[in-house]
C-alpha positions in Angstrom: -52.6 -15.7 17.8 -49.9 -18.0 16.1 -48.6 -14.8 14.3 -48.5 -13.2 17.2 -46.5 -15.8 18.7 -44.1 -16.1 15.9 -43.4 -12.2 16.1 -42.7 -12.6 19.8 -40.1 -15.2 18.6 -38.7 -13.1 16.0 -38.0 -10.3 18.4 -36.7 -12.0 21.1 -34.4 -14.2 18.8 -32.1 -11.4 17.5 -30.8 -10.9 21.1 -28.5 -14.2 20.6 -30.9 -17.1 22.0 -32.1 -18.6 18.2 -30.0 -20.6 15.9 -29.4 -20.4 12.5 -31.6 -24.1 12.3 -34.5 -22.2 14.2 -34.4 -18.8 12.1 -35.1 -20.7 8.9 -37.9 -22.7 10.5 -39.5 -19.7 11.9 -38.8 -18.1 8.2 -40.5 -21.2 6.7 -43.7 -20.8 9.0 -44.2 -17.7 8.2 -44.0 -18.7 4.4 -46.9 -21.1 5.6 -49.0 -18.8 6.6 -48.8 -16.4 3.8 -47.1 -13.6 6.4 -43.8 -13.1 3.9 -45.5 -9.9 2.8 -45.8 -8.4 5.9 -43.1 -4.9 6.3 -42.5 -5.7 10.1 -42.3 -9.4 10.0 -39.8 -9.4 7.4 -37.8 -6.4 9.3 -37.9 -8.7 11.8 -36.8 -11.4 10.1 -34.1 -9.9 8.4 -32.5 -8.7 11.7 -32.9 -12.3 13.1 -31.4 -13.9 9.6 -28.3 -10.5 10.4 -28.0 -11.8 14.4 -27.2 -14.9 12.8 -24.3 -13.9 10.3 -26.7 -15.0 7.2 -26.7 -12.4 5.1 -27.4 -13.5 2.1 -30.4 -15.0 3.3 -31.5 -11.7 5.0 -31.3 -10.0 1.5 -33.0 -12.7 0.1 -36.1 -11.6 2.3 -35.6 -8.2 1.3 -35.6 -8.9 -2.8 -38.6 -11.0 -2.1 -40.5 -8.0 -0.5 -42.8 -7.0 -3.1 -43.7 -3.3 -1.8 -41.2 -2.3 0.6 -42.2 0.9 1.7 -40.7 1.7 5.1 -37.6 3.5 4.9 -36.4 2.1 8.2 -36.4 -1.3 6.7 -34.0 0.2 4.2 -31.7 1.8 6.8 -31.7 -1.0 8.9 -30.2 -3.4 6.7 -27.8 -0.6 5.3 -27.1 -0.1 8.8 -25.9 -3.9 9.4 -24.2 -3.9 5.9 -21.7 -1.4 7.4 -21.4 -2.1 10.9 -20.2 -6.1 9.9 -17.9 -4.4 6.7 -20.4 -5.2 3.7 -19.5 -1.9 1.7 -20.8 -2.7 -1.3 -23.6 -4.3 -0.5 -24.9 -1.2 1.2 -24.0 1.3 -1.8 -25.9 -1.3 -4.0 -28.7 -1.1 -1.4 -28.6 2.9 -1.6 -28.7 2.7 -5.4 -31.5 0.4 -5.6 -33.0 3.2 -3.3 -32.4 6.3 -5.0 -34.2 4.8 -8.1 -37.4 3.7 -5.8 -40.7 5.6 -6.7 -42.2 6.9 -3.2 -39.5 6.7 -1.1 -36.7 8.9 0.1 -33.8 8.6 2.1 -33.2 10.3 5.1 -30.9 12.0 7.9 -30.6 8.0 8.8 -29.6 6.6 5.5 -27.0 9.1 4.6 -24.5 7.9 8.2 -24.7 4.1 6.7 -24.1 5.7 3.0 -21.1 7.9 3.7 -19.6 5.2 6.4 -19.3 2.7 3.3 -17.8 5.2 1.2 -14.8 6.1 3.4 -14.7 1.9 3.9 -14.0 1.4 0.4 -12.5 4.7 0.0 -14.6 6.0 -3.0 -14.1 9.5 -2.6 -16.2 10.3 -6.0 -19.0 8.2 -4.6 -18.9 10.5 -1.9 -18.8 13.5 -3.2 -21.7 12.7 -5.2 -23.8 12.0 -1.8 -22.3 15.5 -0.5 -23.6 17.4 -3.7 -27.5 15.7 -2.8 -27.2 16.3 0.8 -26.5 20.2 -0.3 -29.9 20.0 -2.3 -31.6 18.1 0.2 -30.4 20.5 3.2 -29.7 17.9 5.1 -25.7 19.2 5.9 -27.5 20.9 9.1 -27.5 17.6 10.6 -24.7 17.3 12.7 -24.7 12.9 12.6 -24.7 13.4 8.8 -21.9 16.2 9.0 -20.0 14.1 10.9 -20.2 11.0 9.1 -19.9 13.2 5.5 -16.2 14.5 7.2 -15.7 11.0 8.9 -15.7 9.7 5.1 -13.6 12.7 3.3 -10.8 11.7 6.3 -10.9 8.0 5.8 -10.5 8.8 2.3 -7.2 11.1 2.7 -8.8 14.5 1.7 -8.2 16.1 5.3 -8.4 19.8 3.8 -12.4 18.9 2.4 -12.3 17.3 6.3 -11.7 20.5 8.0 -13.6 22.6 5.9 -16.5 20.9 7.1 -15.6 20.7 10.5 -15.2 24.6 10.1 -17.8 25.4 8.4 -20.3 23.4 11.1 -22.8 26.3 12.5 -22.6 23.7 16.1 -20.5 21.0 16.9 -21.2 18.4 19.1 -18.7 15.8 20.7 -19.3 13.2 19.0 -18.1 15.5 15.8 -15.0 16.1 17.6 -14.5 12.7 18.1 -15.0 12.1 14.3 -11.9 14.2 13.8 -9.8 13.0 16.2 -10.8 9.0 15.3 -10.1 10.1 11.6 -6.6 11.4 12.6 -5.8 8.3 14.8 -6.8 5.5 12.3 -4.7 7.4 9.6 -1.7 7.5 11.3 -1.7 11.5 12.1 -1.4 10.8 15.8 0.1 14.1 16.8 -2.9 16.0 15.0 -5.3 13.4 16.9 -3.8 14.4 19.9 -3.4 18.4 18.7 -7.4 18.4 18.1 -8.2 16.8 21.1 -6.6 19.6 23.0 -8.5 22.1 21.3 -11.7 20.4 21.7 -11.3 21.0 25.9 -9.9 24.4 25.3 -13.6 25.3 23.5 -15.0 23.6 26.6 -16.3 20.1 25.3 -16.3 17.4 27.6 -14.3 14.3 26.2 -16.0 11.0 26.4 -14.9 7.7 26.8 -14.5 7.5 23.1 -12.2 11.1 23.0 -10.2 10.0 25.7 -9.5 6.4 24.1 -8.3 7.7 20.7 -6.3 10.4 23.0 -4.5 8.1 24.9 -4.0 5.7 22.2 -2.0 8.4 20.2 0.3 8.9 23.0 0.6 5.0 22.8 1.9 5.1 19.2 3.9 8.3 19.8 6.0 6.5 23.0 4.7 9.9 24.6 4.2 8.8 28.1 4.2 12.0 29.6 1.1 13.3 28.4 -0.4 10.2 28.8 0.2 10.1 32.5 -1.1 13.9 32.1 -4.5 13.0 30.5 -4.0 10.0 33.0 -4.4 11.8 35.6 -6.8 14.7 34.5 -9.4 11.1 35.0 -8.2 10.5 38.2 -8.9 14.5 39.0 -12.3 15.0 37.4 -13.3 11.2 39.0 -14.1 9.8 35.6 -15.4 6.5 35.7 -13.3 4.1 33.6 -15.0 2.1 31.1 -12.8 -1.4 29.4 -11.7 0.8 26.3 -10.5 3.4 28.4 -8.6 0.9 30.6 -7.4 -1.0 28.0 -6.3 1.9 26.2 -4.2 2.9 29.8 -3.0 -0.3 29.9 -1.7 0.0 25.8 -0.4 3.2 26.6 1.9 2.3 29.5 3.0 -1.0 28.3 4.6 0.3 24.8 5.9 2.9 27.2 8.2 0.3 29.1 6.1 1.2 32.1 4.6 -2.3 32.5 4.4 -2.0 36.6 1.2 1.0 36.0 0.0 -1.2 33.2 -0.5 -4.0 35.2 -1.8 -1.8 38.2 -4.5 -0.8 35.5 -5.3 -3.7 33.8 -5.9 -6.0 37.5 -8.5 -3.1 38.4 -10.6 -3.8 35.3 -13.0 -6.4 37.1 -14.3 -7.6 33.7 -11.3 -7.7 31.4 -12.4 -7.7 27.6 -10.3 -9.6 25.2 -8.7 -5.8 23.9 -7.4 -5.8 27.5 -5.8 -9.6 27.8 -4.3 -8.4 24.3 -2.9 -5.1 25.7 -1.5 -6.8 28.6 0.3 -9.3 26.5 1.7 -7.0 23.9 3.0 -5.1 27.0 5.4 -8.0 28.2 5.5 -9.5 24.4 7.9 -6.1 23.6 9.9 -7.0 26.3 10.2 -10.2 25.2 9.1 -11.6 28.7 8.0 -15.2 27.2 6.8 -16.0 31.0 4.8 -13.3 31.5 2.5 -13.5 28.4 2.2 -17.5 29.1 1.1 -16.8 32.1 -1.7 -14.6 31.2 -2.5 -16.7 28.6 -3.8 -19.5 31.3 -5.6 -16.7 33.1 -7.2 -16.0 29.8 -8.4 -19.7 29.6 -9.2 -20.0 33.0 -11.9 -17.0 32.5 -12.8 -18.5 29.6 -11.6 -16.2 27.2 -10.4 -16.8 23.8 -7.4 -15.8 22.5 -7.8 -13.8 19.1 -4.7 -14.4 16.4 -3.6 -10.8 17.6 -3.5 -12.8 21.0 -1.2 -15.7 20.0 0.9 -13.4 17.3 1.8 -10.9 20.2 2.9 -14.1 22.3 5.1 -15.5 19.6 6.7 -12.1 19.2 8.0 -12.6 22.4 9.3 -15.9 21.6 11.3 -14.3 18.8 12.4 -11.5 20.7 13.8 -13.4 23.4 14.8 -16.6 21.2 12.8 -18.6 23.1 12.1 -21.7 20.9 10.8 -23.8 23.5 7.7 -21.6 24.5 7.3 -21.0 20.9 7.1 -24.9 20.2 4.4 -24.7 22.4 2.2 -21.9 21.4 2.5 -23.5 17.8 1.2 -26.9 19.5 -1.8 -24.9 21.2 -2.6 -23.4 18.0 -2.7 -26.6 16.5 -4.3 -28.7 19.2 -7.2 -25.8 19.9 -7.2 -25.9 16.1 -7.6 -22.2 16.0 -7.1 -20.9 11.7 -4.0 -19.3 11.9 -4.4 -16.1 9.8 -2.0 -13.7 7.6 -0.3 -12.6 11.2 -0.2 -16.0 13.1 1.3 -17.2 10.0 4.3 -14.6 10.0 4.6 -14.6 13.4 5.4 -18.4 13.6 8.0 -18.1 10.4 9.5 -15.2 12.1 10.2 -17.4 15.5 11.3 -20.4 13.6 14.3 -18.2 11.8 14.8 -15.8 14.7 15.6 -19.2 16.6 18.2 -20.6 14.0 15.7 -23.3 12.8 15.8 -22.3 9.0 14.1 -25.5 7.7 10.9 -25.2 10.3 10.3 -22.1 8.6 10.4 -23.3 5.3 8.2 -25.7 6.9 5.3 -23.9 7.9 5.5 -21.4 5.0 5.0 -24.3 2.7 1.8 -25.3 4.4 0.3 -21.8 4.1 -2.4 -21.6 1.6 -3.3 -18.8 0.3 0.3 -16.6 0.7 0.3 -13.0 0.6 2.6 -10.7 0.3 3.2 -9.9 4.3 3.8 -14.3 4.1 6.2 -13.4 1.5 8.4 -10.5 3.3 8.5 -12.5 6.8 10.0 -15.5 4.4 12.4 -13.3 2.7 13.5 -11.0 5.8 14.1 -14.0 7.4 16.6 -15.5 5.2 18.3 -12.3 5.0 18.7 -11.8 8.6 19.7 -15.9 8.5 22.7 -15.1 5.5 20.9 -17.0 3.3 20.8 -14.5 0.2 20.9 -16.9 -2.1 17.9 -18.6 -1.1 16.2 -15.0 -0.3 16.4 -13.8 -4.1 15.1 -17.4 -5.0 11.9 -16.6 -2.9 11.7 -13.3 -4.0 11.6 -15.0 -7.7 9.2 -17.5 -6.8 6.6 -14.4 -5.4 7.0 -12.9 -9.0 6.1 -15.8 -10.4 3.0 -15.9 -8.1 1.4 -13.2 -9.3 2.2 -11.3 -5.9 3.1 -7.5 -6.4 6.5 -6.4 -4.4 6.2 -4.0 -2.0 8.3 -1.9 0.3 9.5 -4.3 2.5 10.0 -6.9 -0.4 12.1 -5.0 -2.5 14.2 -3.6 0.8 14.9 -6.9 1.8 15.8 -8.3 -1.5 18.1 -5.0 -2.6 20.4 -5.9 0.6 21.0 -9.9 -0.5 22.2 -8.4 -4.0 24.5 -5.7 -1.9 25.3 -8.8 -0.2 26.0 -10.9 -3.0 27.2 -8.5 -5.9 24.6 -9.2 -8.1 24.1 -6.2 -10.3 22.4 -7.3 -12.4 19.3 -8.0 -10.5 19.9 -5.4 -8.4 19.1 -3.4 -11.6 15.6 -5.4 -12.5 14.7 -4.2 -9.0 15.4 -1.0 -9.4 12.8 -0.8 -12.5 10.7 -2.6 -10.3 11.0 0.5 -8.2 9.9 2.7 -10.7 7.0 0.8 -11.8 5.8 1.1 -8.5 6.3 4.9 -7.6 8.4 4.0 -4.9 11.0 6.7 -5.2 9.8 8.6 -2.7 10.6 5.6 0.4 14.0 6.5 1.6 14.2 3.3 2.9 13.6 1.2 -0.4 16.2 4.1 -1.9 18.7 3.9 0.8 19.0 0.1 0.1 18.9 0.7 -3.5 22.3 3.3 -3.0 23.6 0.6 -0.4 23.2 -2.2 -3.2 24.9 -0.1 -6.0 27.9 1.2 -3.9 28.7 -2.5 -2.4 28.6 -3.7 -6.4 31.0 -1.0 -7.3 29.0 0.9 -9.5 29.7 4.0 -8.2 28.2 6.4 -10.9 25.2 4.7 -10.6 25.1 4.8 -6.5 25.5 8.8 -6.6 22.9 9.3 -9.1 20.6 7.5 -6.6 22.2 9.7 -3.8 21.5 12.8 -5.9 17.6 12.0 -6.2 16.9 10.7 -3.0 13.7 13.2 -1.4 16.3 13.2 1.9 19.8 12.4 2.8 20.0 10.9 6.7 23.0 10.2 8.2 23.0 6.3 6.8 22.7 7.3 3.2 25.8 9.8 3.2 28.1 7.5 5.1 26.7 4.7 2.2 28.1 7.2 -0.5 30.9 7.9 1.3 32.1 3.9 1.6 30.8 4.0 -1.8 33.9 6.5 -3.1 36.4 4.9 -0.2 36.2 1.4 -1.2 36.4 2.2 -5.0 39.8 4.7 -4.8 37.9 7.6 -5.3 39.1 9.3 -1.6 39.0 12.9 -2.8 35.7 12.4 -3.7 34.7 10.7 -0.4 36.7 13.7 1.7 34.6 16.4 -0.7 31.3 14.9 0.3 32.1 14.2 4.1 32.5 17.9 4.3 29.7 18.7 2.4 27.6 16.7 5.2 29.6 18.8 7.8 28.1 22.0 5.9 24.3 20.6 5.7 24.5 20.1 9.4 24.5 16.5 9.6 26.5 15.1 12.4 28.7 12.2 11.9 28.7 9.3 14.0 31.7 6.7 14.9 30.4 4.5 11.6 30.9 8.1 8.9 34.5 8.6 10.5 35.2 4.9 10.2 34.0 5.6 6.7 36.5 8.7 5.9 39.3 7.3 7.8 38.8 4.4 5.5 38.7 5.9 2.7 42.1 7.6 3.6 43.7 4.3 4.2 43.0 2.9 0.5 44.0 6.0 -1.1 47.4 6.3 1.5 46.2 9.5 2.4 47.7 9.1 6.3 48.1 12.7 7.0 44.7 13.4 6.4 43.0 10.0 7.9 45.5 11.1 11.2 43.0 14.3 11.0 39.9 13.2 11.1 40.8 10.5 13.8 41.6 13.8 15.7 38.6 15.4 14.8 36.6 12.2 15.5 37.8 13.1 19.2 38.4 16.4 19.9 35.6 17.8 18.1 32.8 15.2 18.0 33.5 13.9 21.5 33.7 11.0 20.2 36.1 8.0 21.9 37.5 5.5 19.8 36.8 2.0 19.8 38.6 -1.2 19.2 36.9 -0.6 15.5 38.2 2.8 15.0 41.7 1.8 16.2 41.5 -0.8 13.7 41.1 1.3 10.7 43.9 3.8 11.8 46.5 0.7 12.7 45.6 0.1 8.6 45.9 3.4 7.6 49.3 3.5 9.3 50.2 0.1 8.4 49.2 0.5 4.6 51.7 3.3 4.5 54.2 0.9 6.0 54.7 3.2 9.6 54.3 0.2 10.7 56.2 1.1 14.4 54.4 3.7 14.8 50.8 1.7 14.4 52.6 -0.3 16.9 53.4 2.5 19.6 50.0 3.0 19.7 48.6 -0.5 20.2 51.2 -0.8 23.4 50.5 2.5 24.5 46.7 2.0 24.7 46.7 -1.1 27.6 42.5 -1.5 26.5 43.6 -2.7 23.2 47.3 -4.0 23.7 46.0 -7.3 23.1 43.1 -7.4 20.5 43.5 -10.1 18.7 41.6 -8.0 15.4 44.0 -5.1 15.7 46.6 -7.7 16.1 46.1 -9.3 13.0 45.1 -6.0 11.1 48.9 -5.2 11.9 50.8 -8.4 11.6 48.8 -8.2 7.8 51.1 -5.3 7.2 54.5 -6.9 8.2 53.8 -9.1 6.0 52.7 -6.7 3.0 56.1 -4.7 4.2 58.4 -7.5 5.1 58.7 -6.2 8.2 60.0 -9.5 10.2 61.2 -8.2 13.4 57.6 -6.9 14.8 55.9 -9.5 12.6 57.5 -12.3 14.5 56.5 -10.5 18.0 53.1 -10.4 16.9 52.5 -14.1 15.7 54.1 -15.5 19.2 51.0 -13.4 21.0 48.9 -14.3 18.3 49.5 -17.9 18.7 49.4 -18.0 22.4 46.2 -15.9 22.3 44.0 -18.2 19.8 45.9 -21.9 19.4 42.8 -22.9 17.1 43.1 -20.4 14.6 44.9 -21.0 11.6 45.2 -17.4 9.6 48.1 -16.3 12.1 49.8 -19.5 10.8 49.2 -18.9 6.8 50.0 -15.4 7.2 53.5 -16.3 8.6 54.1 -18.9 6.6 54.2 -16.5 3.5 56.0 -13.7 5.1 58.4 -16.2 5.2 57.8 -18.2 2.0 58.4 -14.5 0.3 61.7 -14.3 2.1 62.6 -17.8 0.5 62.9 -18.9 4.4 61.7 -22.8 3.0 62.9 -24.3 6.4 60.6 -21.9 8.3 57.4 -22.7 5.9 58.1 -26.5 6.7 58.1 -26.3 10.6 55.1 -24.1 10.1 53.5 -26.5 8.0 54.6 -29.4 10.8 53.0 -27.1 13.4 50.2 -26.6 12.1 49.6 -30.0 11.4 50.4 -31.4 14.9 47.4 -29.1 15.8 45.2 -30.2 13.0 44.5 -26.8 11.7 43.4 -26.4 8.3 42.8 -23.2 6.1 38.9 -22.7 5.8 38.1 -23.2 1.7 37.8 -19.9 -0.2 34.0 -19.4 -1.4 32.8 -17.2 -4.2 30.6 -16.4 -6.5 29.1 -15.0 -9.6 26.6 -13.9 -11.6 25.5 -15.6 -14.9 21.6 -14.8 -16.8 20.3 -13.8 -13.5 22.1 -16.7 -11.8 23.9 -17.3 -8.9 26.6 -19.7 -9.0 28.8 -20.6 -5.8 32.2 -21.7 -6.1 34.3 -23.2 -2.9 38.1 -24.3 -3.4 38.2 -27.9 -4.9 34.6 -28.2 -5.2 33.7 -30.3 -8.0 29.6 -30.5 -7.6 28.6 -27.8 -9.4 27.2 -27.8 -13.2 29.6 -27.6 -15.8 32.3 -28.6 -13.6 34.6 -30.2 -16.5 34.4 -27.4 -18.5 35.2 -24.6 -15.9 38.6 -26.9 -14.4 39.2 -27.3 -18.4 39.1 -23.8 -19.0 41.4 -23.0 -15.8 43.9 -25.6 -16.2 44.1 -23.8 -20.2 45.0 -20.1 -18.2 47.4 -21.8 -15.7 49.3 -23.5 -18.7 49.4 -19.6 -20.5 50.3 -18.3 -16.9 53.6 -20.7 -16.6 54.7 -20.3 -20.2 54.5 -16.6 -20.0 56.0 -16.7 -16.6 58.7 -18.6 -18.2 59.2 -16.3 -21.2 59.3 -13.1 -19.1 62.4 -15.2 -16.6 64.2 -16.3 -19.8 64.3 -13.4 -21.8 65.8 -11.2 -18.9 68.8 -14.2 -19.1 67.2 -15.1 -15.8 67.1 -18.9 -14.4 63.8 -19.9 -14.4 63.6 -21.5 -10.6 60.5 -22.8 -8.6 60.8 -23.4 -4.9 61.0 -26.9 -3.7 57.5 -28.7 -2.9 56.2 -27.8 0.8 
């Protein structure tokens, strides 16, 4: 009776209603009464240990089995070791099996088996199980079929996939829906969404599982209108909506933009799962409407539902996106007063919002507190300097995640190849290069456009077209890069010859690749032919000229010193008559030219326009100190002291063993500092007594201007 009893208890425990406390007691009863032995009150006892999330203990009961010779107690705990992620543990399980004298698996064992395989993505493992289940003819199974081409999917080998699937004498739907899963969770969207289509057109009917993995391609595809159209094939054939389908309607239309159906979805789900609060949020979170996703949140904990990290990071991201540092001060607070273990995601997401909002130092904050960083921690701290200016500081952090042990990826080295373009720094622009290599990442235009951007804004041209030559294939970004590249460095013709050559391969410029050209023109005082492209820019591309593009052809004209006629053309445009950045580009050239009559026109509107800026007041000072017009510096100098303008210090840098060193005018806090001013005030003295040399030995009187 008492055993009885206890196997009532055992049964009825693994619904949720026993604790860990009362499994162990139950397990030490039946240790008292000698039952440990017994097949189905250790099965029972294993799935009450597995209910419990103690699974060591439940393969502690297994081991301890001395004859253990039901196969369903073997699949069962295989079974759990898969569905809660234990991979290994199951293939050791299998193992153990396959050497076991009277046993054998069976059409039930082989799901579990091949379902761990594809989870740790050991394709030879696999294939092993696929060569048995050929001997064993167990391949006319169509659960085992599906889980052998579920596993060749998850492990990238789609063509073994579809063999299978072809080769199937009868296919059921939840086959089909093995395909289209396996397309979905590897990214393969369209061919989710292309298989699903053929599956009605043989006349399955979809299920609630075929029609969330459907609709949840469309999601990542931003392809709206077949979602509305499988949408509304439910509506037609009166399909009753289950919480993943709705949830997956609601994901759908929200990363559509189309948040008005989403939310007419999502308040007809009358119990809303946690999938659905999250779908909801992520919905408003990408359009950055803080409100909304706060607001669900206290719905959420008013039907007492808990918010998952994927919850709180979609919240946060709306705090970023809309700069909203006060909400996001308060999401961190309920993470830390609901003391909820902020994962790999929560952690990024609150580093991201911290430098999104300007508040560089609360980032460094809570990225100091993260334990155990990985590499995403890494990125989000490195991204975020970049997009803050801080280079310097970025290549510092990329540094200290070498010296964690943390391999680069992607991202990393993207983000750290544009603080060296922004920085000049060569040379460990070239360490990441070979980091590059090492990693086989060639192939990601991304990492190689940055790598082309960071060699071209060095000046190492050669080196930047050799990256341009290799890359797998040139967008529109990487020949306008290579272009600028040959531009900026005086190598126009070269820059011309390759603009055309992205004419010919059918690329169409923007505004940014004739900016690039016309450019190039302008160094190389090739006015003629930057006038033509700016014409082509128009007449042929369609394309209307900005305040930017006017800019670079008022200094293409002014370089050439037609410096009237760059001026016709700011008075005859009224838009940009008065633009105070065209207006400077040109007053730059009167200066380079002498050209004091419209020089003199421009400063007075240049003064008027911004009082507070003092450039317009150092450029005229030297057109006139150049003329020797001393008088003119001083009531410049009078001027712009009566405003109390001062010329912003010049900054710069270099790069010494893998070091950068800043330098600002007068600055006298950096290392070394007696020996650099040493060394300088050694080249000034060599500057003035060959200045002098050169004066006398034309029988010239040596003369400096009077102090001003």
């Amino acid at each position: 009776m008492a055993s009885m009893n206890i196997l009532s208890l055992l049964k009825s425990g693994v619904n949720g209603s026993t604790s860990l406390k009362q499994c162990k007691l139950l397990h030490q009863k039946i240790v008292t009464l000698g039952l440990q032995s017994s097949i189905i009150f250790s099965k029972n006892l294993i799935n009450l240990y597995i209910s419990c999330q103690d699974f060591h203990s439940a393969k502690l009961v297994f081991q301890n089995l001395e004859n253990p010779l039901d196969i369903t107690l073997w699949n069962g705990l295989m079974s759990e070791y898969t569905k809660n992620h234990l991979f290994n543990e199951a293939l050791e399980l299998f193992e153990k099996l396959l050497h076991f004298p009277y046993l054998k698996a069976d059409s039930y064992t082989f799901p579990s088996v091949l379902k761990a395989c594809g989870g740790l993505e050991k394709v030879q493992f696999g294939q092993m199980v696929h060569a048995h289940l050929i001997k064993c003819g167990l391949l006319s199974d169509v659960v085992v079929t599906s889980s052998l081409i579920g596993m060749y999917a998850k492990c990238g080998l789609f063509g073994s996939a579809i063999q299978l699937f072809d080769e199937m004498p009868e296919r059921d739907v939840a086959c089909w829906n093995t395909m289209i899963s396996c397309y979905y969770q590897s990214g393969k969207f369209a061919k989710a969404l292309e298989f699903f289509e053929k599956m009605k057109g043989l006349g399955y009917t979809p299920n609630s599982v075929t029609y969330t993995a459907a609709i949840s391609s469309c999601a990542r595809l931003l392809d709206m209108e077949t979602g509305e159209r499988i949408h509304q094939q439910l509506v037609n054939d009166k399909f009753s909506l289950d919480g993943f389908v709705s949830s997956a309607l609601v994901d759908m239309y929200g990363k559509c933009g189309c948040l008005e159906k989403a939310k007419e979805i999502f308040e007809q789900i009358p119990f809303k799962s946690l999938v659905s609060w999250n779908s909801m949020i992520s919905g408003y979170s990408l359009r950055g409407d803080t409100r909304s996703c706060i607001e669900l949140l206290r719905r959420m904990s008013k039907e007492n539902t808990r918010p998952s990290s994927v919850t709180l990071s979609s919240l946060l991201m709306a705090c970023s996106k809309s700069a909203q540092l006060q909400h996001g001060k308060f999401l961190h607070a309920y993470i830390i007063r609901n003391k909820i273990i902020s994962d790999v995601f929560l952690n990024a997401s609150l580093v991201d919002l911290y430098f999104k909002c300007g508040r560089v130092e609360t980032a460094q904050n809570v990225f100091s507190k993260i334990t155990k960083k990985s590499v995403e921690a890494w990125n989000v701290m490195i991204s975020g300097y970049v997009s803050a200016g801080y280079y310097l500081e970025a290549l510092d952090i990329y540094n200290d995640m070498k010296l964690a042990g943390i391999k680069p990826d992607a991202i990393t080295l993207t983000s750290a190849l544009v603080s060296c373009s922004q920085l000049a720094a060569l040379e460990q622009g070239k360490e990441i290069h070979k980091c590059i290599i090492d990693n086989r990442l060639e192939s990601n235009e991304t990492v190689m456009g940055s790598l082309l951007d960071m060699y071209a804004k060095c000046g190492v041209v050669s080196e930047a077209f050799q990256v341009f030559d290799e890359l797998p294939e040139r967008d529109l970004v990487s020949w306008t890069t290579m272009i600028v590249a040959y531009g900026s460095h005086g190598q126009a013709f070269e820059a011309l010859k390759l603009f055309n050559e992205m004419l010919h391969s059918n690329v169409k410029p923007d505004r940014v690749a004739f900016l690039a050209v016309i450019s190039a023109c302008a160094h190389a005082g090739l006015v003629d032919e930057g006038c033509h492209y700016f014409n082509l820019m128009i007449s042929v591309c369609g394309i209307q000229p900005s305040a930017e593009e006017y800019s670079c052809l008022i200094d293409l004209l002014g370089r050439a010193g037609r410096l009237r006629e760059a001026y016709a053309i700011l008075q005859n445009n009224p838009h940009i008559r008065d633009d105070v950045e065209l207006l400077s580009t040109l007053f730059s050239a009167c200066h380079l030219h002498e050209e004091r009559e419209i020089g003199e026109e421009i400063a007075k509107v240049l003064t008027q326009k911004d009082v507070d800026d003092p450039s317009t007041y150092v450029v005229f000072e030297k057109m006139y100190a150049s003329q020797n017009k001393w008088n003119e510096v001083r009531k410049l100098r009078l001027k712009m002291k009566e405003l109390r303008l001062r010329k912003k210090p010049g900054c710069s840098w270099i790069e010494v063993d893998k070091r950068i060193q800043t330098f600002l005018a007068n600055d006298k806090s950096f290392p070394l500092v007696d020996n650099v001013y040493q060394c300088l005030c050694l080249i000034y003295s060599d500057m003035e007594n060959y200045e002098c040399f050169s004066l006398n030995s034309k029988g010239d009187e040596y003369y400096s201007h009077p102090a001003t």
